[in-house]
LUMLOLUM-680488 format. One line per field, with one value per residue (C-alpha): x, y, z; residue number from 1. Coordinates in pm, 1 decimal, padded with zeros to 6 digits, m for minus. Example, Ala and Ser with C-alpha at 12.3 -4.5 7.8 and 13.67 -1.06 7.14 Angstrom:
<rs>
px	01230.0  01367.0
py	m00450.0  m00106.0
pz	00780.0  00714.0
i	1  2
</rs>
This chain:
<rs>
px	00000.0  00146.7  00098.6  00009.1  00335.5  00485.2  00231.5  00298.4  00668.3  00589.2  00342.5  00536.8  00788.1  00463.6  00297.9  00595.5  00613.7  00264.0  00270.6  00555.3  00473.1  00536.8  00879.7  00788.6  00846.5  00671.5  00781.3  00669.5  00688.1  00584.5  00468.4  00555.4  00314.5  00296.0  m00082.5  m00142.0  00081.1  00033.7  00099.9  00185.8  00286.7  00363.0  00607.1  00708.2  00896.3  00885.3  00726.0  00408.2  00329.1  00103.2  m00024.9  m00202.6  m00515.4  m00330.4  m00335.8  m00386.6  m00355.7  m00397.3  m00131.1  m00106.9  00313.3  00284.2  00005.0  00240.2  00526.0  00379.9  00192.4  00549.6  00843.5  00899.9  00803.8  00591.5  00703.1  00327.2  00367.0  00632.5  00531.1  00190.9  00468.0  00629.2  00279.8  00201.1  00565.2  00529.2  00194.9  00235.4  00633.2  00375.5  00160.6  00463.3  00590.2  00218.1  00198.3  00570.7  00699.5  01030.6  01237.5  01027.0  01148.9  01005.3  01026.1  00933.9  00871.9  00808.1  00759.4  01003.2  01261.4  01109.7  01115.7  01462.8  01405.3  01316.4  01578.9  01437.0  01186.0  01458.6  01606.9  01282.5  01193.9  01565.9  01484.8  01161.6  01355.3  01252.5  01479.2  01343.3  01522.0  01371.2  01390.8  01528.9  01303.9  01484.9  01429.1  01076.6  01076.9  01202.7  00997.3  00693.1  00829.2  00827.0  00503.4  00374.6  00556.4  00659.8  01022.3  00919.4  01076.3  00859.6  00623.9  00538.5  00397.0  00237.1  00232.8  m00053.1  00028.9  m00054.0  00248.1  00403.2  00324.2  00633.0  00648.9  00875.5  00909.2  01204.1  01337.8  01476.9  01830.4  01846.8  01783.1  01421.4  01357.9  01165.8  00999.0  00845.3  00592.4  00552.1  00164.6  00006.5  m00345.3  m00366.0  m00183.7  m00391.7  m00703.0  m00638.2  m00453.3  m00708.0  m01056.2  m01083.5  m01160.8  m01263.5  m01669.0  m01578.0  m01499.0  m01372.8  m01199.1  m00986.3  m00979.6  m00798.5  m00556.7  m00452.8  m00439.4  m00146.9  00073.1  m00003.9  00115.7  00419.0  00517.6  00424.9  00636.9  00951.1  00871.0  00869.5  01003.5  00671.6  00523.2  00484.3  00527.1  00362.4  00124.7  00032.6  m00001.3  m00131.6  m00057.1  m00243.1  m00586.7  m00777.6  m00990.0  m01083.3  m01206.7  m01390.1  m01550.1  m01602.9  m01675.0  m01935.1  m01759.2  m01554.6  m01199.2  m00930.1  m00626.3  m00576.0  m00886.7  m00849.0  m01010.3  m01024.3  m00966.9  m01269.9  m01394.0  m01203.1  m01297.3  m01637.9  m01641.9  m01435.3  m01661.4  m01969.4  m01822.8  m01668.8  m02007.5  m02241.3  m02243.6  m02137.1  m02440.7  m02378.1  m01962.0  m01991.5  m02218.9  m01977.5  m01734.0  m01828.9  m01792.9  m01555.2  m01246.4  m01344.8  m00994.8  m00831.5  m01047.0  m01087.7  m00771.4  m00615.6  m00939.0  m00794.2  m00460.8  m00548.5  m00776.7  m00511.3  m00172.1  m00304.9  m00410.3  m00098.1  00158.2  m00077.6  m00227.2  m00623.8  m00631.0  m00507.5  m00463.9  m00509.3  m00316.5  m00393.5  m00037.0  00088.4  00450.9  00548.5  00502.1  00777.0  01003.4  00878.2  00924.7  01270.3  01327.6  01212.5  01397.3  01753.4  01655.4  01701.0
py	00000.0  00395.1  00568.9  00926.4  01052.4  00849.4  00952.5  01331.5  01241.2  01117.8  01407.1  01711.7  01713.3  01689.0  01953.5  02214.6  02116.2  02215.2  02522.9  02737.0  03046.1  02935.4  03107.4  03396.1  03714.7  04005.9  04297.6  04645.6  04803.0  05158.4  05205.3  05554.3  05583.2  05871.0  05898.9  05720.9  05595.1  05211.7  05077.9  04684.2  04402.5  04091.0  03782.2  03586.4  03182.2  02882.3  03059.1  03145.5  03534.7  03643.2  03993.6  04176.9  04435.7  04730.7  05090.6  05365.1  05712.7  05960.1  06252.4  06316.5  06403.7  06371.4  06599.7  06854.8  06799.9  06851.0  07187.1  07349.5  07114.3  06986.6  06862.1  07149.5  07219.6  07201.8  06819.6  06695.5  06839.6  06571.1  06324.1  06351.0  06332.7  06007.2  05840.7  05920.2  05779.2  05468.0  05373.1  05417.6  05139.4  04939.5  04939.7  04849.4  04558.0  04410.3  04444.4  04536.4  04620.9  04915.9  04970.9  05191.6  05298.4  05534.5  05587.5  05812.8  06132.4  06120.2  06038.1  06319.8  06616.2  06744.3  06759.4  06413.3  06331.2  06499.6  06212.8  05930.0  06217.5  06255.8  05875.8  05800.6  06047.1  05854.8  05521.6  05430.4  05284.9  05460.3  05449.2  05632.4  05335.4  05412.8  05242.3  04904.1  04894.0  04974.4  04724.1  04486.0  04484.8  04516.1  04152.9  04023.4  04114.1  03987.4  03640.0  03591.1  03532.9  03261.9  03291.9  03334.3  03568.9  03917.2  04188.0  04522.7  04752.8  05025.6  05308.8  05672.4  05828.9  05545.3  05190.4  04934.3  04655.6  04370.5  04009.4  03783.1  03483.3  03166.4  03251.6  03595.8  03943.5  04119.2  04283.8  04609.5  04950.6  05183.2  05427.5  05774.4  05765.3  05610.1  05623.1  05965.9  06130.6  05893.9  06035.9  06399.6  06354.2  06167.5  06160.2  06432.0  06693.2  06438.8  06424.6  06108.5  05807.1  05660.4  05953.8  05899.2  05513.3  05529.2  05762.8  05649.7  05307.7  05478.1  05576.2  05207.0  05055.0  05262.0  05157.5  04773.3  04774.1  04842.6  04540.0  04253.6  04020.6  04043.1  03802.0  03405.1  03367.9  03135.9  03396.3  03818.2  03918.6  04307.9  04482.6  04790.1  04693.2  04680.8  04983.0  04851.4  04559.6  04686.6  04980.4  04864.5  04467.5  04273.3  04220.8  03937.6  03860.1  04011.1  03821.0  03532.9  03668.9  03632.2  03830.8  03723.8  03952.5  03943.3  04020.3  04341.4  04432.3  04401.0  04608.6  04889.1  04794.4  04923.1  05224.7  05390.6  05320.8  05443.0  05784.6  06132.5  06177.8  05798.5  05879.4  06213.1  06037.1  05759.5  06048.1  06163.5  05817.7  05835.0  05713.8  05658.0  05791.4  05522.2  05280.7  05348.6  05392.8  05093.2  04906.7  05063.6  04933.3  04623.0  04520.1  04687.7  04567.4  04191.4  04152.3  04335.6  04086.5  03810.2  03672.1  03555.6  03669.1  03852.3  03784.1  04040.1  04042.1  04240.8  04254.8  04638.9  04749.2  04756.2  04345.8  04376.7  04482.8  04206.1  03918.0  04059.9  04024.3  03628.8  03536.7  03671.9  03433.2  03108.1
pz	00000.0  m00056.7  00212.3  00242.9  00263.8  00003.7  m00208.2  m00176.7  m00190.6  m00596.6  m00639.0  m00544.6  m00857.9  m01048.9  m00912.5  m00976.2  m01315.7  m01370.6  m01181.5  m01382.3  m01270.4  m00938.0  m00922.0  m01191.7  m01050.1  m01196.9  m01334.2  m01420.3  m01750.8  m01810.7  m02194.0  m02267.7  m02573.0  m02812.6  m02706.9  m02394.3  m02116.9  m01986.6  m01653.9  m01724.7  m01425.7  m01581.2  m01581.7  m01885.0  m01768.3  m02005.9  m02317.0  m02042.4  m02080.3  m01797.1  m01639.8  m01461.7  m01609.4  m01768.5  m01622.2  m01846.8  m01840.3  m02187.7  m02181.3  m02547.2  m02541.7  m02946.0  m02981.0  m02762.8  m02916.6  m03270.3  m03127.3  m02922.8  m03117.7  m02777.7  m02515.7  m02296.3  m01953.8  m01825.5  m02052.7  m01852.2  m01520.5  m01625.2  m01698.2  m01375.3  m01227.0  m01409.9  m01339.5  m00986.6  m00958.0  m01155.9  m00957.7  m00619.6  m00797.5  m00898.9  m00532.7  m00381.7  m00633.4  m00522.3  m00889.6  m00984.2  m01187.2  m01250.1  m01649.1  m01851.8  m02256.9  m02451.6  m02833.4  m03159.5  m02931.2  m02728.9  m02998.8  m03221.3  m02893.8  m02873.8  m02498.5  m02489.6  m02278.1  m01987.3  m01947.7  m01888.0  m01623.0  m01449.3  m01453.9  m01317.6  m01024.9  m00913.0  m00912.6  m01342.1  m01587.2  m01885.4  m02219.0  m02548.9  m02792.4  m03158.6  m03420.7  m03446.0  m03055.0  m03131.6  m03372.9  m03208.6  m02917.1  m03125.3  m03224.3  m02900.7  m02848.4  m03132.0  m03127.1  m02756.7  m02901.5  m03139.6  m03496.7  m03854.2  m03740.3  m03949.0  m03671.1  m03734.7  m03417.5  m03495.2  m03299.2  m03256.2  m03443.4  m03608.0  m03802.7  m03728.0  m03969.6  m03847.6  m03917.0  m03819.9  m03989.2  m03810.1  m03649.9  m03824.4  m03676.0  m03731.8  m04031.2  m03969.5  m04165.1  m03942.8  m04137.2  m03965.6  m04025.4  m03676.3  m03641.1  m03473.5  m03797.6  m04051.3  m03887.3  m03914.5  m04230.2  m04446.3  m04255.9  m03979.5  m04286.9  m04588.5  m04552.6  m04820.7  m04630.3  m04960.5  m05066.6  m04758.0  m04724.3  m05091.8  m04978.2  m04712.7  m04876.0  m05100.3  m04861.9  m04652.5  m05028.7  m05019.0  m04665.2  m04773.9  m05102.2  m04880.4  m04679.1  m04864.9  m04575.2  m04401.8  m04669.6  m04620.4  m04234.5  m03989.6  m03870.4  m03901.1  m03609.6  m03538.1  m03205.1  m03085.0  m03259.4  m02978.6  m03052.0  m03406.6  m03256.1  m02948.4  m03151.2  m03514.3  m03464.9  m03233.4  m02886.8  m02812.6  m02605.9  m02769.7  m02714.8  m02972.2  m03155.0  m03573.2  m03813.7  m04209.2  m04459.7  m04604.0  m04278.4  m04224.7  m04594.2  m04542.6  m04253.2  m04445.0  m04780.4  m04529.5  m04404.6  m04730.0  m04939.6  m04627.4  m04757.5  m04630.2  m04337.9  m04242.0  m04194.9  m04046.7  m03750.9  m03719.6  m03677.7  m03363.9  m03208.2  m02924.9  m03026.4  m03366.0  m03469.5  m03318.3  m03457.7  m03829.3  m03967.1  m03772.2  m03948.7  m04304.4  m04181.9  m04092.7  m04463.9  m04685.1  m04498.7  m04438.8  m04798.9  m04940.2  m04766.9  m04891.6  m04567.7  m04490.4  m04137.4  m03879.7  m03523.0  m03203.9  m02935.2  m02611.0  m02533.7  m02529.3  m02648.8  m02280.3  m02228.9  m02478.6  m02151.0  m01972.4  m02231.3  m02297.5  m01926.9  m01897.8  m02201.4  m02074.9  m01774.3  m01991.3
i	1  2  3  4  5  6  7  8  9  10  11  12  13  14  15  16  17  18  19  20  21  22  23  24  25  26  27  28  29  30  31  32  33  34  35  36  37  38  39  40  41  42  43  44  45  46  47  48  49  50  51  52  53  54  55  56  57  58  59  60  61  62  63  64  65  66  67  68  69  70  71  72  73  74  75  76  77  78  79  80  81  82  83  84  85  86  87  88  89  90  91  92  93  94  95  96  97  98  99  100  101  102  103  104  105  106  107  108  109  110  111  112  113  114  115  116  117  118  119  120  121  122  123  124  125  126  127  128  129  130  131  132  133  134  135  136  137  138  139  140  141  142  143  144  145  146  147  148  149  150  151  152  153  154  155  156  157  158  159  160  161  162  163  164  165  166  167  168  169  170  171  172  173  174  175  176  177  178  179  180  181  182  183  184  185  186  187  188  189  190  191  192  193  194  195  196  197  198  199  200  201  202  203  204  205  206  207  208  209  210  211  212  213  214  215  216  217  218  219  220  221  222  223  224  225  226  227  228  229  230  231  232  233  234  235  236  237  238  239  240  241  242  243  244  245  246  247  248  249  250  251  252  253  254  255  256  257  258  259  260  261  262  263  264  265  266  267  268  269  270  271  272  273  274  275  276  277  278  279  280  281  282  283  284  285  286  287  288  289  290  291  292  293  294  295  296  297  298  299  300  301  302  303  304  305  306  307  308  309  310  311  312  313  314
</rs>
Protein backbone atom coordinates (compact mmCIF):
# COMPACT_ATOMS: atom_id res chain seq x y z
CA UNK A 1 0.00 0.00 0.00
CA UNK A 2 1.47 3.95 -0.57
CA UNK A 3 0.99 5.69 2.12
CA UNK A 4 0.09 9.26 2.43
CA UNK A 5 3.36 10.52 2.64
CA UNK A 6 4.85 8.49 0.04
CA UNK A 7 2.31 9.53 -2.08
CA UNK A 8 2.98 13.31 -1.77
CA UNK A 9 6.68 12.41 -1.91
CA UNK A 10 5.89 11.18 -5.97
CA UNK A 11 3.43 14.07 -6.39
CA UNK A 12 5.37 17.12 -5.45
CA UNK A 13 7.88 17.13 -8.58
CA UNK A 14 4.64 16.89 -10.49
CA UNK A 15 2.98 19.53 -9.13
CA UNK A 16 5.96 22.15 -9.76
CA UNK A 17 6.14 21.16 -13.16
CA UNK A 18 2.64 22.15 -13.71
CA UNK A 19 2.71 25.23 -11.81
CA UNK A 20 5.55 27.37 -13.82
CA UNK A 21 4.73 30.46 -12.70
CA UNK A 22 5.37 29.35 -9.38
CA UNK A 23 8.80 31.07 -9.22
CA UNK A 24 7.89 33.96 -11.92
CA UNK A 25 8.46 37.15 -10.50
CA UNK A 26 6.72 40.06 -11.97
CA UNK A 27 7.81 42.98 -13.34
CA UNK A 28 6.70 46.46 -14.20
CA UNK A 29 6.88 48.03 -17.51
CA UNK A 30 5.85 51.58 -18.11
CA UNK A 31 4.68 52.05 -21.94
CA UNK A 32 5.55 55.54 -22.68
CA UNK A 33 3.14 55.83 -25.73
CA UNK A 34 2.96 58.71 -28.13
CA UNK A 35 -0.83 58.99 -27.07
CA UNK A 36 -1.42 57.21 -23.94
CA UNK A 37 0.81 55.95 -21.17
CA UNK A 38 0.34 52.12 -19.87
CA UNK A 39 1.00 50.78 -16.54
CA UNK A 40 1.86 46.84 -17.25
CA UNK A 41 2.87 44.02 -14.26
CA UNK A 42 3.63 40.91 -15.81
CA UNK A 43 6.07 37.82 -15.82
CA UNK A 44 7.08 35.86 -18.85
CA UNK A 45 8.96 31.82 -17.68
CA UNK A 46 8.85 28.82 -20.06
CA UNK A 47 7.26 30.59 -23.17
CA UNK A 48 4.08 31.46 -20.42
CA UNK A 49 3.29 35.35 -20.80
CA UNK A 50 1.03 36.43 -17.97
CA UNK A 51 -0.25 39.94 -16.40
CA UNK A 52 -2.03 41.77 -14.62
CA UNK A 53 -5.15 44.36 -16.09
CA UNK A 54 -3.30 47.31 -17.68
CA UNK A 55 -3.36 50.91 -16.22
CA UNK A 56 -3.87 53.65 -18.47
CA UNK A 57 -3.56 57.13 -18.40
CA UNK A 58 -3.97 59.60 -21.88
CA UNK A 59 -1.31 62.52 -21.81
CA UNK A 60 -1.07 63.17 -25.47
CA UNK A 61 3.13 64.04 -25.42
CA UNK A 62 2.84 63.71 -29.46
CA UNK A 63 0.05 66.00 -29.81
CA UNK A 64 2.40 68.55 -27.63
CA UNK A 65 5.26 68.00 -29.17
CA UNK A 66 3.80 68.51 -32.70
CA UNK A 67 1.92 71.87 -31.27
CA UNK A 68 5.50 73.49 -29.23
CA UNK A 69 8.43 71.14 -31.18
CA UNK A 70 9.00 69.87 -27.78
CA UNK A 71 8.04 68.62 -25.16
CA UNK A 72 5.91 71.50 -22.96
CA UNK A 73 7.03 72.20 -19.54
CA UNK A 74 3.27 72.02 -18.25
CA UNK A 75 3.67 68.20 -20.53
CA UNK A 76 6.33 66.95 -18.52
CA UNK A 77 5.31 68.40 -15.20
CA UNK A 78 1.91 65.71 -16.25
CA UNK A 79 4.68 63.24 -16.98
CA UNK A 80 6.29 63.51 -13.75
CA UNK A 81 2.80 63.33 -12.27
CA UNK A 82 2.01 60.07 -14.10
CA UNK A 83 5.65 58.41 -13.39
CA UNK A 84 5.29 59.20 -9.87
CA UNK A 85 1.95 57.79 -9.58
CA UNK A 86 2.35 54.68 -11.56
CA UNK A 87 6.33 53.73 -9.58
CA UNK A 88 3.75 54.18 -6.20
CA UNK A 89 1.61 51.39 -7.97
CA UNK A 90 4.63 49.40 -8.99
CA UNK A 91 5.90 49.40 -5.33
CA UNK A 92 2.18 48.49 -3.82
CA UNK A 93 1.98 45.58 -6.33
CA UNK A 94 5.71 44.10 -5.22
CA UNK A 95 6.99 44.44 -8.90
CA UNK A 96 10.31 45.36 -9.84
CA UNK A 97 12.38 46.21 -11.87
CA UNK A 98 10.27 49.16 -12.50
CA UNK A 99 11.49 49.71 -16.49
CA UNK A 100 10.05 51.92 -18.52
CA UNK A 101 10.26 52.98 -22.57
CA UNK A 102 9.34 55.34 -24.52
CA UNK A 103 8.72 55.88 -28.33
CA UNK A 104 8.08 58.13 -31.59
CA UNK A 105 7.59 61.32 -29.31
CA UNK A 106 10.03 61.20 -27.29
CA UNK A 107 12.61 60.38 -29.99
CA UNK A 108 11.10 63.20 -32.21
CA UNK A 109 11.16 66.16 -28.94
CA UNK A 110 14.63 67.44 -28.74
CA UNK A 111 14.05 67.59 -24.99
CA UNK A 112 13.16 64.13 -24.90
CA UNK A 113 15.79 63.31 -22.78
CA UNK A 114 14.37 65.00 -19.87
CA UNK A 115 11.86 62.13 -19.48
CA UNK A 116 14.59 59.30 -18.88
CA UNK A 117 16.07 62.17 -16.23
CA UNK A 118 12.82 62.56 -14.49
CA UNK A 119 11.94 58.76 -14.54
CA UNK A 120 15.66 58.01 -13.18
CA UNK A 121 14.85 60.47 -10.25
CA UNK A 122 11.62 58.55 -9.13
CA UNK A 123 13.55 55.22 -9.13
CA UNK A 124 12.52 54.30 -13.42
CA UNK A 125 14.79 52.85 -15.87
CA UNK A 126 13.43 54.60 -18.85
CA UNK A 127 15.22 54.49 -22.19
CA UNK A 128 13.71 56.32 -25.49
CA UNK A 129 13.91 53.35 -27.92
CA UNK A 130 15.29 54.13 -31.59
CA UNK A 131 13.04 52.42 -34.21
CA UNK A 132 14.85 49.04 -34.46
CA UNK A 133 14.29 48.94 -30.55
CA UNK A 134 10.77 49.74 -31.32
CA UNK A 135 10.77 47.24 -33.73
CA UNK A 136 12.03 44.86 -32.09
CA UNK A 137 9.97 44.85 -29.17
CA UNK A 138 6.93 45.16 -31.25
CA UNK A 139 8.29 41.53 -32.24
CA UNK A 140 8.27 40.23 -29.01
CA UNK A 141 5.03 41.14 -28.48
CA UNK A 142 3.75 39.87 -31.32
CA UNK A 143 5.56 36.40 -31.27
CA UNK A 144 6.60 35.91 -27.57
CA UNK A 145 10.22 35.33 -29.01
CA UNK A 146 9.19 32.62 -31.40
CA UNK A 147 10.76 32.92 -34.97
CA UNK A 148 8.60 33.34 -38.54
CA UNK A 149 6.24 35.69 -37.40
CA UNK A 150 5.39 39.17 -39.49
CA UNK A 151 3.97 41.88 -36.71
CA UNK A 152 2.37 45.23 -37.35
CA UNK A 153 2.33 47.53 -34.18
CA UNK A 154 -0.53 50.26 -34.95
CA UNK A 155 0.29 53.09 -32.99
CA UNK A 156 -0.54 56.72 -32.56
CA UNK A 157 2.48 58.29 -34.43
CA UNK A 158 4.03 55.45 -36.08
CA UNK A 159 3.24 51.90 -38.03
CA UNK A 160 6.33 49.34 -37.28
CA UNK A 161 6.49 46.56 -39.70
CA UNK A 162 8.76 43.70 -38.48
CA UNK A 163 9.09 40.09 -39.17
CA UNK A 164 12.04 37.83 -38.20
CA UNK A 165 13.38 34.83 -39.89
CA UNK A 166 14.77 31.66 -38.10
CA UNK A 167 18.30 32.52 -36.50
CA UNK A 168 18.47 35.96 -38.24
CA UNK A 169 17.83 39.43 -36.76
CA UNK A 170 14.21 41.19 -37.32
CA UNK A 171 13.58 42.84 -40.31
CA UNK A 172 11.66 46.09 -39.69
CA UNK A 173 9.99 49.51 -41.65
CA UNK A 174 8.45 51.83 -39.43
CA UNK A 175 5.92 54.28 -41.37
CA UNK A 176 5.52 57.74 -39.66
CA UNK A 177 1.65 57.65 -40.25
CA UNK A 178 0.07 56.10 -36.76
CA UNK A 179 -3.45 56.23 -36.41
CA UNK A 180 -3.66 59.66 -34.73
CA UNK A 181 -1.84 61.31 -37.98
CA UNK A 182 -3.92 58.94 -40.51
CA UNK A 183 -7.03 60.36 -38.87
CA UNK A 184 -6.38 64.00 -39.14
CA UNK A 185 -4.53 63.54 -42.30
CA UNK A 186 -7.08 61.68 -44.46
CA UNK A 187 -10.56 61.60 -42.56
CA UNK A 188 -10.83 64.32 -39.80
CA UNK A 189 -11.61 66.93 -42.87
CA UNK A 190 -12.63 64.39 -45.88
CA UNK A 191 -16.69 64.25 -45.53
CA UNK A 192 -15.78 61.08 -48.21
CA UNK A 193 -14.99 58.07 -46.30
CA UNK A 194 -13.73 56.60 -49.61
CA UNK A 195 -11.99 59.54 -50.67
CA UNK A 196 -9.86 58.99 -47.58
CA UNK A 197 -9.80 55.13 -47.24
CA UNK A 198 -7.98 55.29 -50.92
CA UNK A 199 -5.57 57.63 -49.78
CA UNK A 200 -4.53 56.50 -47.13
CA UNK A 201 -4.39 53.08 -48.76
CA UNK A 202 -1.47 54.78 -51.00
CA UNK A 203 0.73 55.76 -48.62
CA UNK A 204 -0.04 52.07 -46.53
CA UNK A 205 1.16 50.55 -50.29
CA UNK A 206 4.19 52.62 -50.19
CA UNK A 207 5.18 51.57 -46.65
CA UNK A 208 4.25 47.73 -47.74
CA UNK A 209 6.37 47.74 -51.02
CA UNK A 210 9.51 48.43 -48.80
CA UNK A 211 8.71 45.40 -46.79
CA UNK A 212 8.69 42.54 -48.65
CA UNK A 213 10.04 40.21 -45.75
CA UNK A 214 6.72 40.43 -44.02
CA UNK A 215 5.23 38.02 -46.70
CA UNK A 216 4.84 34.05 -46.20
CA UNK A 217 5.27 33.68 -42.35
CA UNK A 218 3.62 31.36 -39.90
CA UNK A 219 1.25 33.96 -38.70
CA UNK A 220 0.33 38.18 -39.01
CA UNK A 221 -0.01 39.19 -36.10
CA UNK A 222 -1.32 43.08 -35.38
CA UNK A 223 -0.57 44.83 -32.05
CA UNK A 224 -2.43 47.90 -30.85
CA UNK A 225 -5.87 46.93 -32.59
CA UNK A 226 -7.78 46.81 -29.79
CA UNK A 227 -9.90 49.83 -30.52
CA UNK A 228 -10.83 48.51 -34.07
CA UNK A 229 -12.07 45.60 -32.56
CA UNK A 230 -13.90 46.87 -29.48
CA UNK A 231 -15.50 49.80 -31.51
CA UNK A 232 -16.03 48.65 -35.14
CA UNK A 233 -16.75 44.67 -34.65
CA UNK A 234 -19.35 42.73 -32.33
CA UNK A 235 -17.59 42.21 -28.87
CA UNK A 236 -15.55 39.38 -28.13
CA UNK A 237 -11.99 38.60 -26.06
CA UNK A 238 -9.30 40.11 -27.70
CA UNK A 239 -6.26 38.21 -27.15
CA UNK A 240 -5.76 35.33 -29.72
CA UNK A 241 -8.87 36.69 -31.55
CA UNK A 242 -8.49 36.32 -35.73
CA UNK A 243 -10.10 38.31 -38.14
CA UNK A 244 -10.24 37.24 -42.09
CA UNK A 245 -9.67 39.52 -44.60
CA UNK A 246 -12.70 39.43 -46.04
CA UNK A 247 -13.94 40.20 -42.78
CA UNK A 248 -12.03 43.41 -42.25
CA UNK A 249 -12.97 44.32 -45.94
CA UNK A 250 -16.38 44.01 -45.43
CA UNK A 251 -16.42 46.09 -42.53
CA UNK A 252 -14.35 48.89 -44.45
CA UNK A 253 -16.61 47.94 -47.80
CA UNK A 254 -19.69 49.23 -45.29
CA UNK A 255 -18.23 52.25 -44.05
CA UNK A 256 -16.69 53.91 -47.30
CA UNK A 257 -20.07 53.21 -49.40
CA UNK A 258 -22.41 54.43 -46.27
CA UNK A 259 -22.44 57.85 -47.57
CA UNK A 260 -21.37 61.32 -46.30
CA UNK A 261 -24.41 61.78 -43.38
CA UNK A 262 -23.78 57.99 -42.42
CA UNK A 263 -19.62 58.79 -41.95
CA UNK A 264 -19.92 62.13 -40.47
CA UNK A 265 -22.19 60.37 -37.51
CA UNK A 266 -19.78 57.59 -37.20
CA UNK A 267 -17.34 60.48 -36.78
CA UNK A 268 -18.29 61.63 -33.64
CA UNK A 269 -17.93 58.18 -32.08
CA UNK A 270 -15.55 58.35 -29.25
CA UNK A 271 -12.46 57.14 -30.26
CA UNK A 272 -13.45 56.58 -33.66
CA UNK A 273 -9.95 57.91 -34.69
CA UNK A 274 -8.32 55.22 -33.18
CA UNK A 275 -10.47 52.81 -34.58
CA UNK A 276 -10.88 53.49 -38.29
CA UNK A 277 -7.71 53.93 -39.67
CA UNK A 278 -6.16 50.93 -37.72
CA UNK A 279 -9.39 49.07 -39.49
CA UNK A 280 -7.94 50.64 -43.04
CA UNK A 281 -4.61 49.33 -41.82
CA UNK A 282 -5.48 46.23 -40.93
CA UNK A 283 -7.77 45.20 -44.64
CA UNK A 284 -5.11 46.88 -46.85
CA UNK A 285 -1.72 45.67 -44.99
CA UNK A 286 -3.05 41.91 -44.39
CA UNK A 287 -4.10 41.52 -47.99
CA UNK A 288 -0.98 43.36 -49.40
CA UNK A 289 1.58 40.86 -47.67
CA UNK A 290 -0.78 38.10 -48.92
CA UNK A 291 -2.27 36.72 -45.68
CA UNK A 292 -6.24 35.56 -44.90
CA UNK A 293 -6.31 36.69 -41.37
CA UNK A 294 -5.07 38.52 -38.80
CA UNK A 295 -4.64 37.84 -35.23
CA UNK A 296 -5.09 40.40 -32.04
CA UNK A 297 -3.17 40.42 -29.35
CA UNK A 298 -3.94 42.41 -26.11
CA UNK A 299 -0.37 42.55 -25.34
CA UNK A 300 0.88 46.39 -25.29
CA UNK A 301 4.51 47.49 -26.49
CA UNK A 302 5.49 47.56 -22.80
CA UNK A 303 5.02 43.46 -22.29
CA UNK A 304 7.77 43.77 -24.79
CA UNK A 305 10.03 44.83 -21.51
CA UNK A 306 8.78 42.06 -19.72
CA UNK A 307 9.25 39.18 -22.31
CA UNK A 308 12.70 40.60 -22.98
CA UNK A 309 13.28 40.24 -19.27
CA UNK A 310 12.12 36.29 -18.98
CA UNK A 311 13.97 35.37 -22.01
CA UNK A 312 17.53 36.72 -20.75
CA UNK A 313 16.55 34.33 -17.74
CA UNK A 314 17.01 31.08 -19.91
Amino acid sequence: MVTRARLLTLLFPLMLSVNPRASAAPICAIDMGSNSFRRIVGSFENGRYEQRPIEKRTLGVGDDVARHGRISDAKLAEVTEALRAFKASCDKDAATPVVAVGTAAFRDAPNGVRAVEIAKTLGIAMEIASEKRESQLAYLVGSLGQDGYAVIDNGSRSIELVAKDIGREPRYVVDTLGYRIAYDTFFAADPDPAHGTRAFHARLQRAADTAPFMKGKAKLVGVEFGEMAELLFPAAPLEGRVFTLQELKARLNEITTSGTQAFETLKKTKDIDRALPRLVAAAHLTEAFGYTQLELTERELGSGLIIEAGMKKR
